[in-house]
MDAnalysis code that builds the backbone (N, CA, C; Angstrom):
import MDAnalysis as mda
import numpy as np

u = mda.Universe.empty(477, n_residues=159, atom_resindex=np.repeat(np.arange(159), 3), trajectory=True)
u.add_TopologyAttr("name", ["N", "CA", "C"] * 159)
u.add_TopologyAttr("resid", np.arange(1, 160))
u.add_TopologyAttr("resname", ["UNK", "UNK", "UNK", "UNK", "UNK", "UNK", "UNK", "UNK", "UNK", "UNK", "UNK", "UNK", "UNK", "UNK", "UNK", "UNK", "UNK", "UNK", "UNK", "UNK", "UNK", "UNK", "UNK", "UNK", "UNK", "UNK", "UNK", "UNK", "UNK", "UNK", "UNK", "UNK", "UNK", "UNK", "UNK", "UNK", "UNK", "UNK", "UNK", "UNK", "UNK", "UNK", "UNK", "UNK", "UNK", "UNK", "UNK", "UNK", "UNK", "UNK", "UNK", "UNK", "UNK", "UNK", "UNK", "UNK", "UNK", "UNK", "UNK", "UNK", "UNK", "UNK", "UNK", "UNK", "UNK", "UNK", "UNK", "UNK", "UNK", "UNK", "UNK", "UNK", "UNK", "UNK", "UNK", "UNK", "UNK", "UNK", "UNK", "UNK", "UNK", "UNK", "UNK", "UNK", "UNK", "UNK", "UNK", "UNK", "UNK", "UNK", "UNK", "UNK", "UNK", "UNK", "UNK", "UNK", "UNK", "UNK", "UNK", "UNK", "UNK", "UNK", "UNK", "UNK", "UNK", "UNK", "UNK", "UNK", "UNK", "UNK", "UNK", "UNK", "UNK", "UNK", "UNK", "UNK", "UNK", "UNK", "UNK", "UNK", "UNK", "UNK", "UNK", "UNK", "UNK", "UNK", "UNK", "UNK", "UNK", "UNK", "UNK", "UNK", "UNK", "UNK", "UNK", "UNK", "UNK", "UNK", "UNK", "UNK", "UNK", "UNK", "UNK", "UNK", "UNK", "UNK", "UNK", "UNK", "UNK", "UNK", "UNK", "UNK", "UNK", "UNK", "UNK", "UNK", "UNK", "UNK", "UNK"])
u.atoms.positions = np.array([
    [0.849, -1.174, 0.000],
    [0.000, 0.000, 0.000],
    [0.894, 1.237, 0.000],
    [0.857, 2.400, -0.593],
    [1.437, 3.844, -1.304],
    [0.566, 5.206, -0.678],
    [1.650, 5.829, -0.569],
    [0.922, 6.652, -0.092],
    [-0.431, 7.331, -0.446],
    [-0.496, 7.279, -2.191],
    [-1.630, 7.992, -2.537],
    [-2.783, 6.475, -2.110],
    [-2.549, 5.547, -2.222],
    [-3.600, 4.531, -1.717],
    [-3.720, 4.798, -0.318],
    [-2.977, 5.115, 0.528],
    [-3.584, 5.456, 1.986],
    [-3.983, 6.916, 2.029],
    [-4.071, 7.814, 0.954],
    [-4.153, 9.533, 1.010],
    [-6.335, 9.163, 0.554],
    [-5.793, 8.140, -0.496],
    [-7.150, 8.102, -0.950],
    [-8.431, 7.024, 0.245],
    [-7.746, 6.206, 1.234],
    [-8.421, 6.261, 2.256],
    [-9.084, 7.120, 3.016],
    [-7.977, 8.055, 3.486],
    [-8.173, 8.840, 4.571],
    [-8.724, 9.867, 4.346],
    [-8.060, 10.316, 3.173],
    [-9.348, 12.062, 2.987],
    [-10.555, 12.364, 2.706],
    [-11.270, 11.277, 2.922],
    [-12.514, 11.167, 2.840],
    [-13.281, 11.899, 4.114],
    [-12.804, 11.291, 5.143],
    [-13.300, 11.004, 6.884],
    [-13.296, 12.817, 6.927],
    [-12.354, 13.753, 6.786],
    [-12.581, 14.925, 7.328],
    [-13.771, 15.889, 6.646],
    [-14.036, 15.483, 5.533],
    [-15.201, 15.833, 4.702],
    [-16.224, 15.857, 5.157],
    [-16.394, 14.105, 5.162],
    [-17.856, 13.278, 5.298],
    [-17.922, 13.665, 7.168],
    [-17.292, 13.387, 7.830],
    [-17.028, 13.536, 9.361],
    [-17.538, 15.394, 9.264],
    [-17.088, 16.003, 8.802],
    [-17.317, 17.342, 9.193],
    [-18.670, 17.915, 8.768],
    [-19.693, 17.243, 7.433],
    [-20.512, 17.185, 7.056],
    [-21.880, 16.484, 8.018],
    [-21.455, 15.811, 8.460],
    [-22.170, 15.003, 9.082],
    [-22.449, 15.485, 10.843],
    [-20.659, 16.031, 11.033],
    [-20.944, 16.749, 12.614],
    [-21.710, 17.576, 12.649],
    [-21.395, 18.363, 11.324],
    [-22.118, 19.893, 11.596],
    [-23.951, 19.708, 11.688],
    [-24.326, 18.623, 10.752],
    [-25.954, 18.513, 10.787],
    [-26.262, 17.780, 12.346],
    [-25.487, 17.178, 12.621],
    [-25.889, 16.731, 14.260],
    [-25.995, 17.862, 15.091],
    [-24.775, 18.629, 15.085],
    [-24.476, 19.618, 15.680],
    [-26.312, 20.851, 16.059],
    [-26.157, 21.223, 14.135],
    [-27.423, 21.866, 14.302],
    [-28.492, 21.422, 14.813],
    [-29.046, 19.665, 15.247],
    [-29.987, 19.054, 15.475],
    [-29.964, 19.233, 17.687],
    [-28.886, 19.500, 17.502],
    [-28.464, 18.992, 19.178],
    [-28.498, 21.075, 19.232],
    [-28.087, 21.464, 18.821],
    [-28.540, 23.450, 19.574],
    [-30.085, 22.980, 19.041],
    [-30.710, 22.661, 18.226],
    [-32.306, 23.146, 17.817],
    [-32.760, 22.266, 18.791],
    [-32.795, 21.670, 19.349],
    [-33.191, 20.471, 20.735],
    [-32.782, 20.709, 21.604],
    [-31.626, 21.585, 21.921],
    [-31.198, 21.996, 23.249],
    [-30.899, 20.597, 23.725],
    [-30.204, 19.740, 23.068],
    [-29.197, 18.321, 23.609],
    [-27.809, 17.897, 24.122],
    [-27.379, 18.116, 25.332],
    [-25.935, 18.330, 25.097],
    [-25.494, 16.980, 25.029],
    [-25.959, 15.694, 25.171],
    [-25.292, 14.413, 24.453],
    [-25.102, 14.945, 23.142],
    [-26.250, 15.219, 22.281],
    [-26.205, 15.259, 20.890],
    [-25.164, 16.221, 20.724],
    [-24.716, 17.581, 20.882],
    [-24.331, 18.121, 20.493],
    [-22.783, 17.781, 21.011],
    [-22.431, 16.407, 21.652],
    [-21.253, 16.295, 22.098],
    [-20.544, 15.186, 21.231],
    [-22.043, 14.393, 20.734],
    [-21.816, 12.929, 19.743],
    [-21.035, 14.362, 17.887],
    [-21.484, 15.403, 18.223],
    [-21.049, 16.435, 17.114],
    [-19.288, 17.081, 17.583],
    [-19.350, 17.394, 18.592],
    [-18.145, 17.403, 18.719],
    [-17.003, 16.725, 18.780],
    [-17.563, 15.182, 18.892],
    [-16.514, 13.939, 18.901],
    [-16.424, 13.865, 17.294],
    [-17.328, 13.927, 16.791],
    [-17.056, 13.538, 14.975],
    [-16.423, 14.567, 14.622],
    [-16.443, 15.699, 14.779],
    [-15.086, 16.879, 14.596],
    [-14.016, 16.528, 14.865],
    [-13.866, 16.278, 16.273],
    [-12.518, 15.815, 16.683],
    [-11.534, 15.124, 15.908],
    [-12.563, 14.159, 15.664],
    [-12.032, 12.500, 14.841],
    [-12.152, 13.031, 13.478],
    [-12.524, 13.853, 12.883],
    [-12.527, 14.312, 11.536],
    [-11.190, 15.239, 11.288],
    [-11.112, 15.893, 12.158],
    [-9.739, 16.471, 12.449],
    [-8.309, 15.537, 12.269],
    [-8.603, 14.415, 13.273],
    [-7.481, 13.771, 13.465],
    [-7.166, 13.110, 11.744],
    [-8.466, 12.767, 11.335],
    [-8.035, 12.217, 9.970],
    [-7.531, 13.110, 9.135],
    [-7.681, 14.730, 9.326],
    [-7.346, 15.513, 8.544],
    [-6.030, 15.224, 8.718],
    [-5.128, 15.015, 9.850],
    [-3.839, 15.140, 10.227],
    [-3.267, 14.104, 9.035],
    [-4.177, 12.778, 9.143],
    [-3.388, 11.401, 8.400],
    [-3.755, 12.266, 6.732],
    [-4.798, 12.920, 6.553],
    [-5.225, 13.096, 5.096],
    [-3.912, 14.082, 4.596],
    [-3.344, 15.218, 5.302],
    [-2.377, 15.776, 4.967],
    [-0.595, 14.865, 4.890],
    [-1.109, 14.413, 6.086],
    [0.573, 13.390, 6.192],
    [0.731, 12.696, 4.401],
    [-0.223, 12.308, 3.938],
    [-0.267, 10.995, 3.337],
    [-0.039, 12.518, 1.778],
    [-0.354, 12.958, 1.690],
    [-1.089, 14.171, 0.415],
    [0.517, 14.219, -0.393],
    [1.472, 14.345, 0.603],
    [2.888, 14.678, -0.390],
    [3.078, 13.559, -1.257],
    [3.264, 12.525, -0.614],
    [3.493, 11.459, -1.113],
    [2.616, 10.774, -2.104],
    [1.265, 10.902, -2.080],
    [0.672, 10.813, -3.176],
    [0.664, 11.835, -4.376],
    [0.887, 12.860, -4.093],
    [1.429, 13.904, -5.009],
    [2.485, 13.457, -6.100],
    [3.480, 12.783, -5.324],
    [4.598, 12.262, -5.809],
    [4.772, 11.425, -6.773],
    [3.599, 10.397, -6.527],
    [3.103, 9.541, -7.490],
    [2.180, 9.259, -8.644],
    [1.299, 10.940, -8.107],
    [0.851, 10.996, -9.716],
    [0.913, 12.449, -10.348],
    [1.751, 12.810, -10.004],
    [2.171, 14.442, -10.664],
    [3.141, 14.508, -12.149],
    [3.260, 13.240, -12.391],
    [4.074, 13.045, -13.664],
    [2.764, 12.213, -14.403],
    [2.209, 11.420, -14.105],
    [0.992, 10.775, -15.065],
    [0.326, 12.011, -16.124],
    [0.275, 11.301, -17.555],
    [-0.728, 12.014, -18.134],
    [-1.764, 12.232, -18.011],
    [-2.044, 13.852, -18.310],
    [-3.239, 14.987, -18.070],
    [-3.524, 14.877, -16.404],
    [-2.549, 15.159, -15.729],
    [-2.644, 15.747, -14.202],
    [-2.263, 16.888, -14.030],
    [-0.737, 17.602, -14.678],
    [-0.464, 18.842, -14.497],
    [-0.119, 19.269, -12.976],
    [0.832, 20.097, -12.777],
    [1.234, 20.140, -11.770],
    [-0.099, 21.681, -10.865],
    [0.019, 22.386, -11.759],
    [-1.310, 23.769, -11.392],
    [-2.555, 22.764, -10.652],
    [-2.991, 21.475, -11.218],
    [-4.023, 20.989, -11.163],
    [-3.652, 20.367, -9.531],
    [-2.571, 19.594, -9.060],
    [-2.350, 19.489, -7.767],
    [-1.975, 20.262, -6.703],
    [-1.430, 21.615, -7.381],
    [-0.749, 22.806, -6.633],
    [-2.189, 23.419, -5.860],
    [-2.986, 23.512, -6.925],
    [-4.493, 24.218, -6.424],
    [-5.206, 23.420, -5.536],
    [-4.953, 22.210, -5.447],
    [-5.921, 21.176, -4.735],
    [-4.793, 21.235, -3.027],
    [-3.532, 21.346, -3.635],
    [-2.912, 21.356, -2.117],
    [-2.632, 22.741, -0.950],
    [-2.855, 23.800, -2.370],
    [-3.187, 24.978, -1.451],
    [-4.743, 25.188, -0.528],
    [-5.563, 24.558, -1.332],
    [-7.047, 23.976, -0.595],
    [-6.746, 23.499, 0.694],
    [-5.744, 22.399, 0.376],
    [-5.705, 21.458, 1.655],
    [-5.235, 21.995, 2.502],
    [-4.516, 22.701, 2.407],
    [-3.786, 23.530, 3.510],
    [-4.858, 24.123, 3.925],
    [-5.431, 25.383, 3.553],
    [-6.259, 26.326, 4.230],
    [-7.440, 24.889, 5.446],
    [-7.920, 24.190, 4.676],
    [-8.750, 23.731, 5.027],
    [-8.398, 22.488, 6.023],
    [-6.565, 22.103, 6.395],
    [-6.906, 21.711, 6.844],
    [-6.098, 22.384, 8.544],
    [-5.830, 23.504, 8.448],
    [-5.832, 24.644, 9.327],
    [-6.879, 24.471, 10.274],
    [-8.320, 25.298, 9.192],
    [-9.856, 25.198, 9.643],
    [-10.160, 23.768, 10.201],
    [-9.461, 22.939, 10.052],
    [-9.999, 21.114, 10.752],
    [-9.433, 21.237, 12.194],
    [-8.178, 21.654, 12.163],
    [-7.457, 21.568, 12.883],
    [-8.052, 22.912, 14.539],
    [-8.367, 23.958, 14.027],
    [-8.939, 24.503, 14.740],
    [-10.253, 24.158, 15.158],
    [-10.939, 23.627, 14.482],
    [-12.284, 22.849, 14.999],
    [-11.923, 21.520, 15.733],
    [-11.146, 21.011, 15.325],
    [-10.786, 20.141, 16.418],
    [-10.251, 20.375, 17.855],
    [-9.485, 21.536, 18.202],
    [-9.473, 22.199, 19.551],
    [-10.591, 22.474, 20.053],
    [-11.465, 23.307, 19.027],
    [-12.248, 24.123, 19.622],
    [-13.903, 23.123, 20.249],
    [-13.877, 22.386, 19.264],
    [-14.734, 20.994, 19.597],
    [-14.017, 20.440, 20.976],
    [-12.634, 20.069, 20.991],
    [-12.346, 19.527, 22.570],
    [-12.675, 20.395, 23.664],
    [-12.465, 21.549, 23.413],
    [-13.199, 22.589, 24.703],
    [-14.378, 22.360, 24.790],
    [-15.144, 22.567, 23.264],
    [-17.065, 22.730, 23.924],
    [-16.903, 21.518, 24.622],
    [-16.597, 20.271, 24.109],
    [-16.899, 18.740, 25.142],
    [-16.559, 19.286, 26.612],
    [-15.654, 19.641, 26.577],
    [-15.324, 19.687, 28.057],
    [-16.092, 20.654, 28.870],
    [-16.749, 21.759, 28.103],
    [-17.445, 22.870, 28.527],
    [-18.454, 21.390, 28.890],
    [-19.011, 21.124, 27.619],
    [-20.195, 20.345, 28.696],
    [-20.538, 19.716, 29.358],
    [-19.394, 18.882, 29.589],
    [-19.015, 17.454, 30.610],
    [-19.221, 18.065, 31.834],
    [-18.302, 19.477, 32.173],
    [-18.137, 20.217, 33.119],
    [-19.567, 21.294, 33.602],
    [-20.423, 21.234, 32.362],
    [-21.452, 21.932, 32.834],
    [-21.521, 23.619, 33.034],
    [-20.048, 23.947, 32.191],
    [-19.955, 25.436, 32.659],
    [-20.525, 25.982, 31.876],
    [-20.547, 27.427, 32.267],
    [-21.338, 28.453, 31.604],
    [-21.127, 29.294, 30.271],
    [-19.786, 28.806, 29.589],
    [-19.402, 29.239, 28.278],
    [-20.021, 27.921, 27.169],
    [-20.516, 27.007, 27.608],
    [-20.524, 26.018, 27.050],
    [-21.754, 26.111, 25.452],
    [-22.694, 26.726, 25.687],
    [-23.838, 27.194, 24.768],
    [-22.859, 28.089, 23.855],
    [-21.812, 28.868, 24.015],
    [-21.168, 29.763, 23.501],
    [-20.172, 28.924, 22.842],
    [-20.143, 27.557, 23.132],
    [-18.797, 26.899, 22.077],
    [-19.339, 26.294, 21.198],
    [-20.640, 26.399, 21.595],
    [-21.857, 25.296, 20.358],
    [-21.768, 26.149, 19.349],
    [-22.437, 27.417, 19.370],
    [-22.437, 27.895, 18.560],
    [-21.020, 28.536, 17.428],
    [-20.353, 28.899, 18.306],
    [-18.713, 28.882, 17.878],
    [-18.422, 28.207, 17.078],
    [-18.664, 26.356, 17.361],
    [-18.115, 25.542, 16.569],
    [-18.672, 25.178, 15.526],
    [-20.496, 25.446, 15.553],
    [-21.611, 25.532, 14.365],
    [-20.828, 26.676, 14.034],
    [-20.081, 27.819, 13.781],
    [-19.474, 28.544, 12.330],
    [-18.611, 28.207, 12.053],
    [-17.452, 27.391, 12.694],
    [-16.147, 27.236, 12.287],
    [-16.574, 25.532, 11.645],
    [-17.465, 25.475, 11.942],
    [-17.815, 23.656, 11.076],
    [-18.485, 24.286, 9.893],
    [-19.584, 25.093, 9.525],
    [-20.048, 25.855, 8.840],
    [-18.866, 26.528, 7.488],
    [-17.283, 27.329, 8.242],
    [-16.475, 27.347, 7.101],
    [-15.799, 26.134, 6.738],
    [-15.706, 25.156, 7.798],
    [-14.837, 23.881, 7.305],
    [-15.960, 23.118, 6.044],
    [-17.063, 23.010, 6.104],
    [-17.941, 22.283, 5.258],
    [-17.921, 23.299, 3.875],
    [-17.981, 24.172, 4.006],
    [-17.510, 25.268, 2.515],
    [-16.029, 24.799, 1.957],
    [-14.975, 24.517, 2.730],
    [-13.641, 24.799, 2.178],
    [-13.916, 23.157, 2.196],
    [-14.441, 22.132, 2.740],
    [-14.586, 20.850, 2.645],
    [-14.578, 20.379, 0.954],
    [-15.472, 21.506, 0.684],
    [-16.321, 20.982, -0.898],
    [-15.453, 21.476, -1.927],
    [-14.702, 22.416, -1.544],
    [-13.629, 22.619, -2.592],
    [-12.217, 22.060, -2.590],
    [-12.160, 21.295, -1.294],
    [-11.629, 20.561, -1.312],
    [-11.309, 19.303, -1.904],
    [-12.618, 18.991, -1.695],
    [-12.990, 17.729, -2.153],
    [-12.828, 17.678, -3.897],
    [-13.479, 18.707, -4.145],
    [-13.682, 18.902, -5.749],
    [-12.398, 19.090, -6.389],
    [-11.304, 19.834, -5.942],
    [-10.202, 20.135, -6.477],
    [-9.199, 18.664, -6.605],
    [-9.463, 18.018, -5.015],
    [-8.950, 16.340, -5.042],
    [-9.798, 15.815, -6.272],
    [-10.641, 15.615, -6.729],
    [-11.805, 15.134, -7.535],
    [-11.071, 15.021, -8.936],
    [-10.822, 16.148, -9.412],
    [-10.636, 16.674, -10.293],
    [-8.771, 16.451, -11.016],
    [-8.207, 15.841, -9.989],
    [-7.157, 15.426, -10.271],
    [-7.135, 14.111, -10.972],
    [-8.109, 13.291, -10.701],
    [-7.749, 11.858, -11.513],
    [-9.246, 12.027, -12.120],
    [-10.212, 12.650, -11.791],
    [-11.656, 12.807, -12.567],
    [-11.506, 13.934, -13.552],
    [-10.923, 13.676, -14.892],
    [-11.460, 14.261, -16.064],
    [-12.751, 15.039, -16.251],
    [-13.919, 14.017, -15.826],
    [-14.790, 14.616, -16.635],
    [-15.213, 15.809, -15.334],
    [-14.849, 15.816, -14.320],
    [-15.486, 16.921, -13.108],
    [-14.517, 18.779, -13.474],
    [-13.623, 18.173, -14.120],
    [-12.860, 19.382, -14.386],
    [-13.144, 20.781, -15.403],
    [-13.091, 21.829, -14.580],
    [-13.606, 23.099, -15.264],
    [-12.839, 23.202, -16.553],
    [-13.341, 24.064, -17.798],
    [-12.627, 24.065, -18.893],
    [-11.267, 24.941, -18.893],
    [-11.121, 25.322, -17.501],
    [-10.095, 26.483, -17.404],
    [-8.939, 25.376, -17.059],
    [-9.223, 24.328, -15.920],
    [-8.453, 23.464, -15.752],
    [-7.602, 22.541, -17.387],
    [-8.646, 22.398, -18.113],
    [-8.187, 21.753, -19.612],
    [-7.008, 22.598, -20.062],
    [-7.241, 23.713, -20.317],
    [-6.583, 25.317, -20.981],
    [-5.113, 24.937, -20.188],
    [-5.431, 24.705, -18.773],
    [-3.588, 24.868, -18.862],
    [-3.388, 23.576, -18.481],
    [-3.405, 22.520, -19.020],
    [-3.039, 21.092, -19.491],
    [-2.664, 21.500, -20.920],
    [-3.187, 22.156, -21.613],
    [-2.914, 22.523, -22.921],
    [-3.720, 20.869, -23.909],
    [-4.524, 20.421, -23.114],
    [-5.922, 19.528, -24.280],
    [-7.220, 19.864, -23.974],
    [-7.723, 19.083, -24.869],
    [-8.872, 19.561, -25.180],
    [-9.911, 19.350, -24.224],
    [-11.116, 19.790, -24.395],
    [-12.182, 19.334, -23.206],
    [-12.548, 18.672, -23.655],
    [-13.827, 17.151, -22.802],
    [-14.029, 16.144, -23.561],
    [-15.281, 16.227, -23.894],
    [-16.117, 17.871, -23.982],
    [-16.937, 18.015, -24.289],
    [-16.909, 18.265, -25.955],
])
């Protein structure tokens, strides 16, 4: 197993994990639940941590298909400047998710204030998620790729 075979495991989980926290998340403030809204902060957490393995693994799969035909190096450069920003934003939701837990375990009084906190910072991670995702997409998926992406491959679109 290669790195881009373990890159293409793992970068899934901070996506789907952050997609998925954030709608719990909103279900557990609209119910006023603090299990629920803690079962949301653990899937952050753990969406985070995969972000850590999804970046570890990203060079090294880089490595291995940045010379294959019609990949282009612009086409991985853009997908890894994504990853970066976004996985910053994982990385801070993953702190900030370990506090609300603990806010609520502990019962203190900032704790309603980290819910919501972490409903916006899950809110930009699920935005930069999707362009994330799409820019990874778009590296071995042809047909998902904008015609601007074709232009500097210098072929044609397969439209």
């Amino acid at each position: 197993m290669n790195d881009a075979h373990l890159h293409m495991l793992v970068n899934h989980f901070p996506i789907v994990g952050t997609i998925l926290g954030l709608l719990v998340l909103i279900g557990g403030i609209y119910f006023k639940n603090i299990p629920v809204k803690n079962t949301a902060f653990f899937l952050f957490i753990i969406a985070a941590i995969f972000a850590v393995f999804s970046m570890a693994t990203g060079e090294g799969a880089e490595e291995l298909v940045e010379d294959m035909p019609n990949i282009g190096h612009e086409i991985i450069h853009n997908h890894e400047e994504l990853a970066e920003k976004f996985a910053i934003i994982m990385y801070l939701l993953g702190v900030v998710s370990s506090i609300g837990l603990i806010t609520n375990i502990k019962k203190h009084s900032k704790a309603g204030f980290f819910s919501y906190a972490i409903a916006i910072i899950a809110l930009v991670a699920v935005f930069f998620s999707t362009k994330v995702g799409t820019s990874g997409g778009e590296i071995r998926h042809t047909e998902i790729r904008s015609e601007k992406a074709f232009q500097n491959l210098n072929v044609e679109s397969p439209e």
